[in-house]
C-alpha positions in Angstrom: -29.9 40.5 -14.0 -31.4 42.7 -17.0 -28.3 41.7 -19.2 -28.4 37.9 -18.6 -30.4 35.9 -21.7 -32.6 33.8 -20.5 -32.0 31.4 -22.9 -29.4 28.8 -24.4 -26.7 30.4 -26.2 -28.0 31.5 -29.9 -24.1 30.5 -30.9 -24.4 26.8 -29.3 -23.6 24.1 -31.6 -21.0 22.4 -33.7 -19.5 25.5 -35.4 -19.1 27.4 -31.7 -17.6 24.4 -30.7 -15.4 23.8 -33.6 -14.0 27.5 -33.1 -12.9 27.0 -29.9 -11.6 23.6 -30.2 -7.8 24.2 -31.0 -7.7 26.7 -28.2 -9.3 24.7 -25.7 -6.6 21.9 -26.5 -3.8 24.1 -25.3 -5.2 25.4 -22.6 -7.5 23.0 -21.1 -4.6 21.0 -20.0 -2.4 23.5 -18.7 -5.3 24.2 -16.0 -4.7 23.1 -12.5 -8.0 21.6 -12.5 -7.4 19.3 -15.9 -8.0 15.8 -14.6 -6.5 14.2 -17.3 -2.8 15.6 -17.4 -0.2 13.4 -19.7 -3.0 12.1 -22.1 -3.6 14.5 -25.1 -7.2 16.0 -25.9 -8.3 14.6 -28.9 -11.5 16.3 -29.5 -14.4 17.6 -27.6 -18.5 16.9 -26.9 -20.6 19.9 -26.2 -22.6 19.1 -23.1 -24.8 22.7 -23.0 -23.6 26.5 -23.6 -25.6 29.0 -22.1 -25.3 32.6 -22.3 -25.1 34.8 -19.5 -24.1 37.9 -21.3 -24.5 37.9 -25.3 -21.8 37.4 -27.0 -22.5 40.1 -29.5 -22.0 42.9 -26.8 -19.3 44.3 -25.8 -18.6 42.1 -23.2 -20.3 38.6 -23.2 -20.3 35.6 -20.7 -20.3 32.1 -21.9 -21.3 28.7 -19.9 -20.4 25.7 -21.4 -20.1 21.9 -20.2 -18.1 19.9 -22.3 -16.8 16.9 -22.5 -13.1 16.1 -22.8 -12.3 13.1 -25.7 -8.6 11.7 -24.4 -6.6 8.4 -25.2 -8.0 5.6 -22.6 -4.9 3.8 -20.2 -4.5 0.6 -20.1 -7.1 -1.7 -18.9 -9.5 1.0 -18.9 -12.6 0.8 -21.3 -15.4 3.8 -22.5 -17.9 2.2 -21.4 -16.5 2.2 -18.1 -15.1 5.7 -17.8 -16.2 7.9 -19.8 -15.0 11.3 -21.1 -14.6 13.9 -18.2 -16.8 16.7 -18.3 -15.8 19.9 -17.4 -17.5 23.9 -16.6 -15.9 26.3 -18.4 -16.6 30.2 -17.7 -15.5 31.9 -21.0 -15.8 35.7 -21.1 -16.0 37.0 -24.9 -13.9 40.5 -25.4 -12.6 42.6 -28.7 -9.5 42.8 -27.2 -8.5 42.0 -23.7 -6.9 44.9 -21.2 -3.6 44.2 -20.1 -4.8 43.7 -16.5 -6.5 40.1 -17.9 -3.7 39.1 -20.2 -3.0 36.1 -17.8 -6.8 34.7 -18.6 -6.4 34.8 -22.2 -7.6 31.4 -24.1 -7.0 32.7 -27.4 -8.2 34.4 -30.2 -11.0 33.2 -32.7 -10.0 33.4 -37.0 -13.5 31.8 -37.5 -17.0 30.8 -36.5 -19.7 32.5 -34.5 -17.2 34.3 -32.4 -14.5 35.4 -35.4 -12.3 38.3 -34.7 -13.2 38.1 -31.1 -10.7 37.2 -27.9 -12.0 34.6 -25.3 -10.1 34.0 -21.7 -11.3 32.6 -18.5 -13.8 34.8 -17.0 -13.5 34.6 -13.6 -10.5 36.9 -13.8 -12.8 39.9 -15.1 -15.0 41.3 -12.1 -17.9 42.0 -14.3 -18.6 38.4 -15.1 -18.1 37.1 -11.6 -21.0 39.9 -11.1 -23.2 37.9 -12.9 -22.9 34.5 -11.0 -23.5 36.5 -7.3 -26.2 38.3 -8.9 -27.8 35.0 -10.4 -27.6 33.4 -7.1 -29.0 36.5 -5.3 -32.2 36.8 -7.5 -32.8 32.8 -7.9 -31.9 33.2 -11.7 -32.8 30.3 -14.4 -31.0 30.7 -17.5 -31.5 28.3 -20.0 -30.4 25.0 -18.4 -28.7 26.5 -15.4 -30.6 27.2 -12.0 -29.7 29.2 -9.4 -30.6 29.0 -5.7 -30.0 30.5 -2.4 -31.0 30.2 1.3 -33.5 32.7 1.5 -32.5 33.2 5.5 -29.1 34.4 4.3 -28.6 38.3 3.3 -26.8 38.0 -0.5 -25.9 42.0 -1.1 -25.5 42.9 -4.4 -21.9 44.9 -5.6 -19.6 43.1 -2.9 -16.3 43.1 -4.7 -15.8 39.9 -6.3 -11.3 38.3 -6.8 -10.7 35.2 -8.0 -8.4 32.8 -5.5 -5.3 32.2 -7.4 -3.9 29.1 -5.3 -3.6 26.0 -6.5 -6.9 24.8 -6.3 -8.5 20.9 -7.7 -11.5 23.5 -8.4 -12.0 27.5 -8.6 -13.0 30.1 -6.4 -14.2 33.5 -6.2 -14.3 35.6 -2.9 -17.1 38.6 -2.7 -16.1 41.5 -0.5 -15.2 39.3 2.1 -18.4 37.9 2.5 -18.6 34.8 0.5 -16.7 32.4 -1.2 -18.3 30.9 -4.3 -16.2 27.3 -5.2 -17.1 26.1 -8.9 -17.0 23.0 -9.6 -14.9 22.4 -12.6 -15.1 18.6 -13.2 -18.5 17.7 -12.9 -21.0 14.4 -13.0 -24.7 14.4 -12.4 -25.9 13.4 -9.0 -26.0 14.0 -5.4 -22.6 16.2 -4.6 -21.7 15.5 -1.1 -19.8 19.3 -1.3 -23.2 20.8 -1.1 -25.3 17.6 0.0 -23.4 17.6 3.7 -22.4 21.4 4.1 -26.8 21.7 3.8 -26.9 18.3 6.2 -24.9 20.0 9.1 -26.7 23.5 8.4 -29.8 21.2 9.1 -28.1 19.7 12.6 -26.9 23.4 13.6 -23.4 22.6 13.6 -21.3 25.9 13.8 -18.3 23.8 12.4 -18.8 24.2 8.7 -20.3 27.1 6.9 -23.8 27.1 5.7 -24.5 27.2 1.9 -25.8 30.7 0.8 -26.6 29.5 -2.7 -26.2 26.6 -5.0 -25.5 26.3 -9.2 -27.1 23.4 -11.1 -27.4 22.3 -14.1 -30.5 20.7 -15.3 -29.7 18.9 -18.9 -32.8 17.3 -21.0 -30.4 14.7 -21.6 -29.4 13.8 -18.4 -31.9 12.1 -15.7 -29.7 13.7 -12.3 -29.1 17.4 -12.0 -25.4 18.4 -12.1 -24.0 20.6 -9.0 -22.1 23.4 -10.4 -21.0 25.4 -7.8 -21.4 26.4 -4.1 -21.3 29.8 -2.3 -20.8 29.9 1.5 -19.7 32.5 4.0 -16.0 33.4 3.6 -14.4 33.1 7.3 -12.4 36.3 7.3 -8.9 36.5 8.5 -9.4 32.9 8.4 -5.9 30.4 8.7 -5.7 27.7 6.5 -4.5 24.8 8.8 -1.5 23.8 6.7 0.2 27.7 6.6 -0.6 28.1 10.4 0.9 24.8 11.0 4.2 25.8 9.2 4.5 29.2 10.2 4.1 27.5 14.0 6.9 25.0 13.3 9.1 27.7 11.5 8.6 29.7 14.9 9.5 26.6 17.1 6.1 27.6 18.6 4.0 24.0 20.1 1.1 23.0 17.9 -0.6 20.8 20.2 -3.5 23.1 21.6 -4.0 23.7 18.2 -4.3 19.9 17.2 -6.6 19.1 19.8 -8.8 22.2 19.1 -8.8 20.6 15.7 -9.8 16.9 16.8 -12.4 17.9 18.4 -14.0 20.0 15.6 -13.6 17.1 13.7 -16.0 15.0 16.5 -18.4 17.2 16.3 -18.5 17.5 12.8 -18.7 13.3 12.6 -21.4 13.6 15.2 -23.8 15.5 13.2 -23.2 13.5 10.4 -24.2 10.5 12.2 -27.3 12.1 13.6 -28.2 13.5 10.4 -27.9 10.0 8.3 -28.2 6.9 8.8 -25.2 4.9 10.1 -24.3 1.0 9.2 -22.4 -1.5 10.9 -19.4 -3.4 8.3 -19.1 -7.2 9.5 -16.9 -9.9 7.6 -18.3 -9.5 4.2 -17.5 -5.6 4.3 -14.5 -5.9 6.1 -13.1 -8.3 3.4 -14.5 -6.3 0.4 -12.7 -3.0 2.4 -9.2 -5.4 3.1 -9.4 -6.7 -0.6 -9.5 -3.0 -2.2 -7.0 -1.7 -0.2 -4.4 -5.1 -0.8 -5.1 -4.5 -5.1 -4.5 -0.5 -4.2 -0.6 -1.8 -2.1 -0.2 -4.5 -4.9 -0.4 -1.8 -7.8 1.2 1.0 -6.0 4.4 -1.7 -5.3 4.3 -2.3 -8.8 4.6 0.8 -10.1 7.0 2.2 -7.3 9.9 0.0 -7.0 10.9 1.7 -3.6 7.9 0.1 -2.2 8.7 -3.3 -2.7 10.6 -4.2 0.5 8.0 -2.9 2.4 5.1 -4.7 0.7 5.0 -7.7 3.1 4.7 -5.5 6.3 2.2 -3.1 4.6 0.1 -6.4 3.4 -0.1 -7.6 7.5 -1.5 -4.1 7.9 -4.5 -5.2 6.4 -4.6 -8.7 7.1 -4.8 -8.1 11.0 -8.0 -6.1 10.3 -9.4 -9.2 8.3 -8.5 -11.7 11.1 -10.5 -9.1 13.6 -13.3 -9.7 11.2 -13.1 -13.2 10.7 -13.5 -13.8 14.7 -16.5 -11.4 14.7 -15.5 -8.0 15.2 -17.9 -5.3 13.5 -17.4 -1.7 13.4 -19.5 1.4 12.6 -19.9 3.2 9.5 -21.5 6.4 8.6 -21.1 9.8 6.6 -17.5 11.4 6.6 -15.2 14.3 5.0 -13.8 11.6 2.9 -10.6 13.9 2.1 -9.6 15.5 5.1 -6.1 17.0 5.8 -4.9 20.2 7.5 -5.6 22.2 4.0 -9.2 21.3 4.2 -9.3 23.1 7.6 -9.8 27.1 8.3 -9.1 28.8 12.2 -11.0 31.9 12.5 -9.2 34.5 14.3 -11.1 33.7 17.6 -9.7 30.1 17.5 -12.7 28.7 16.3 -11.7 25.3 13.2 -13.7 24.9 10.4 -13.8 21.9 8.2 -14.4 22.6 4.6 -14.6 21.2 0.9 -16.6 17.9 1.4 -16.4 17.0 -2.0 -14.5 13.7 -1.4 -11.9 12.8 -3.8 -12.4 13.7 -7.1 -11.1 11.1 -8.5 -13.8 8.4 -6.9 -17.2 8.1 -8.2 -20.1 10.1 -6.4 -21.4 6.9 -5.3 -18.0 5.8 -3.8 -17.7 9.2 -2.1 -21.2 8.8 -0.5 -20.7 5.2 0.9 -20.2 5.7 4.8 -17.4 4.3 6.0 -15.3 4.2 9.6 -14.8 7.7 11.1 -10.8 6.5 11.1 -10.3 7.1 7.4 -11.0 10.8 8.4 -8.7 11.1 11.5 -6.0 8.6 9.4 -5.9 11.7 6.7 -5.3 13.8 9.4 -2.5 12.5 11.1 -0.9 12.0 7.6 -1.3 15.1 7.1 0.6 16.1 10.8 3.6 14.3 9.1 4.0 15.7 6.0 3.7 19.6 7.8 6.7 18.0 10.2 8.6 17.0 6.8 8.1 20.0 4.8 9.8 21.9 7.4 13.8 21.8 7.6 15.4 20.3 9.7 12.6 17.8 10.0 10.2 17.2 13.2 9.5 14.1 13.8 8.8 14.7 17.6 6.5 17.8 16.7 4.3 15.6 14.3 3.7 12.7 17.3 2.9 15.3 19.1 0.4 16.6 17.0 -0.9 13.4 16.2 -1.6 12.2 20.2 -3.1 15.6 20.7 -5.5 15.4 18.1 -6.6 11.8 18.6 -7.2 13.1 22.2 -9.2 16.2 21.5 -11.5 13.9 19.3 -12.1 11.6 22.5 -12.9 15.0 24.7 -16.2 15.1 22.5 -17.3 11.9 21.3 -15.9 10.1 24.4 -14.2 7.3 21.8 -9.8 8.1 21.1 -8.8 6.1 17.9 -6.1 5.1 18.7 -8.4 2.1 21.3 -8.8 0.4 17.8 -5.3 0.4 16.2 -5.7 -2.2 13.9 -8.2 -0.4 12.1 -6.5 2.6 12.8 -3.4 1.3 11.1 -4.9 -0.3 8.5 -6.4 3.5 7.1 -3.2 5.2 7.7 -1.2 2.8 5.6 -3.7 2.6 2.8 -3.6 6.4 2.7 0.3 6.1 2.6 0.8 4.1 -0.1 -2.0 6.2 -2.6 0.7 9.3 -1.0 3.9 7.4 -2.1 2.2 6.6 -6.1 1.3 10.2 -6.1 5.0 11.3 -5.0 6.6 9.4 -7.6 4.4 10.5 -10.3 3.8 14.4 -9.3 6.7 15.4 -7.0 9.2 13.0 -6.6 11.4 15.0 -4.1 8.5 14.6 -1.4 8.7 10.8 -1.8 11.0 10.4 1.0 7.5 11.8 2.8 5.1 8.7 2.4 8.6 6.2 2.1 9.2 7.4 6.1 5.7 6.3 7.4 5.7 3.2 5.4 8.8 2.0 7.0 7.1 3.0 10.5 3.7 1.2 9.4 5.2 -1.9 8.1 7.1 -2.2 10.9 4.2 -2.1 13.2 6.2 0.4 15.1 4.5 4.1 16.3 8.1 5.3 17.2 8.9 8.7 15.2 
């Protein structure tokens, strides 16, 4: 680490920021990651900036947080949600080498940086370097803090690519060895992405890779740290559970082994979670809280989907059975989960062995939403959703091969934990078609030829029907 300063960046402040601002507008939102797509940026707060290779070199490295200034949407207020903040990696060059022309930002007329080019470092091996070699060494820089699990071997030079999938975050892989996901929307606080991964690595649970080493920010202005990034083993030659699951159905090949290998991963994983942390039980007061969020979530969503509105009555007796369950007494158990978890959030090692992965919940909920326990269901309900759209994405359709799936994976989660899900449908049902109406609002807003996806298990849900 002998070129990293170990101090905030000399060129922090309002002119740095000022330079960069009519670049960051144009690109910021053309990034995957961007929360805040169809709103324009109208300015921007600068959080910290750290250097982690001058800027006056040849090649410099900058770390910035900032915060993104947008239009609010209706009923929403400042106070109330604030501007997102976001990590940006920017890598300072003369003039960028064909090779990283796709990570250009832009090019600076004035300010600290004038005459310079600035793109997104990750794409340039060299400043990946420097975030493996800060984690290997326990670097502090500045504001940032780097840590590792000393019982882990972090080599140095282990030959770092950036994953270029569409991702809600970024990734680096080293040499096969690791995978480092950075965080790119960020909030200060406990991150379950790195808060369970360690919890499970506690509980010796071979299901989910150990952290290797950890990014945080700690900001003078801010009372929690922020998480920044996380590095874990990379499973190599590893599936990810949605491409198996289509090559299998493009092959007419069964997918049921596979399904119930996967349910019972998922046990396990919900096991050690409960042993780890504490569990609570949700009685009437809970129950009608939990019925009462998901009834707004159905009456917006019909609003703003008109194809949903014939099946809002059925949907809303979806979640009125589970209230009348709760009104004569019935309790249930709530604890730690995944809190997004679909086939994509799943890896098979070449040995057959699942992995569950990216614990991060959904971005969109606060960290304390994402921490609340809650039934194991709304896990194995994002699974099975997730069974259905793999049958619709293929052509001719499955239906068959997603019921399939679904039985088979409810059943390999009874082979560990001794309880199948399916013994408490109402519940059951009540997940599933909360998680089907968020998927038909996301349809019609991002990929409108998929609604007929979500708009298929809706009919089946507000029928009360489990037929294909």
């Amino acid at each position: 680490m002998s070129e990293v300063v170990t101090h905030s960046a000399r060129t922090a402040g309002p002119a740095l920021l000022a330079s960069l601002d009519p670049l960051l507008r144009e690109w910021l939102p053309r990034q995957r990651w961007f929360a805040g797509k169809g709103r324009p940026v109208t300015g921007f707060t600068l959080v910290a900036a750290t250097e982690l290779l001058p800027v006056n070199a040849k090649l410099g490295l900058l770390h910035l947080l900032v915060r993104a200034h947008q239009p609010l949407v209706p009923l929403q207020t400042a106070a109330a949600h604030p501007a997102d903040c976001y990590q940006l990696l920017i890598g300072v060059r003369e003039t960028l080498p064909p090779r990283l022309a796709p990570a250009l930002i832009g090019h600076l007329e004035e300010g600290p940086l004038a005459g310079r080019t600035v793109y997104e470092a990750l794409h340039d091996p060299r400043p990946a370097d420097v975030l493996l070699e800060a984690l290997r060494t326990r670097a502090r820089v500045g504001e940032l803090r780097f840590e590792r699990d000393m019982r882990q071997e972090i080599r140095s030079e282990l030959v770092p690519r950036m994953v270029t999938s569409e991702q809600s975050n970024s990734s680096v892989v080293y040499g096969d060895t690791f995978i480092l996901k950075l965080l790119r929307r960020i909030v200060p606080g406990t991150n379950p992405d790195l808060e369970l991964p360690l919890m499970l690595a506690r509980e010796g649970c071979p299901r989910v890779p150990a952290p290797a080493g950890w990014m945080m920010a700690d900001l003078a202005s801010c009372d929690d740290s922020y998480v920044l990034g996380v590095l874990q083993p990379f499973v190599q030659g590893a599936s990810d559970g949605w491409e198996l699951a289509l090559r299998e159905l493009a092959k007419g090949e069964d997918f049921g082994a596979e399904a119930r290998a996967l349910g019972r991963a998922t046990a396990e994983v919900h096991t050690a979670l409960a042993r780890a942390l504490p569990t609570v039980t949700l009685g009437r007061p809970q129950l009608e809280l939990l019925v009462a969020g998901m009834t707004q979530r159905l009456e917006a969503a019909a609003q703003a989907v008109p194809a949903l509105r014939r099946y809002a009555p059925g949907l809303r007796s979806a979640f009125a059975a589970l209230a009348d369950l709760a009104a004569e007494g019935r309790t249930w158990t709530a604890q730690r989960i995944h809190g997004d978890l679909h086939l994509g959030q799943c890896l098979r090692s070449p040995d057959g062995e699942w992995s569950l992965i990216d614990f991060e919940g959904e971005p969109s909920k606060s960290l304390t939403e994402r921490r609340l326990p809650q039934p194991i269901v709304r896990d194995v309900a994002g699974m099975l959703r997730s069974f259905d759209y793999a049958a619709h994405a293929h052509h001719p359709t499955e239906p068959d091969w997603a019921c399939l799936c679904r039985a088979a994976y409810c059943a390999g989660y009874a082979e560990f934990s001794g309880v199948d899900p399916r013994t408490d449908p109402v519940l059951l049902r009540a997940y599933e078609t909360d998680k089907a109406v968020y998927e038909v609002v996301y349809e019609a807003r991002h990929r409108p030829d998929w609604l007929p996806v979500p708009l298929a298990a809706i009919r089946r849900l507000a029928a009360n029907d489990d037929a294909p």
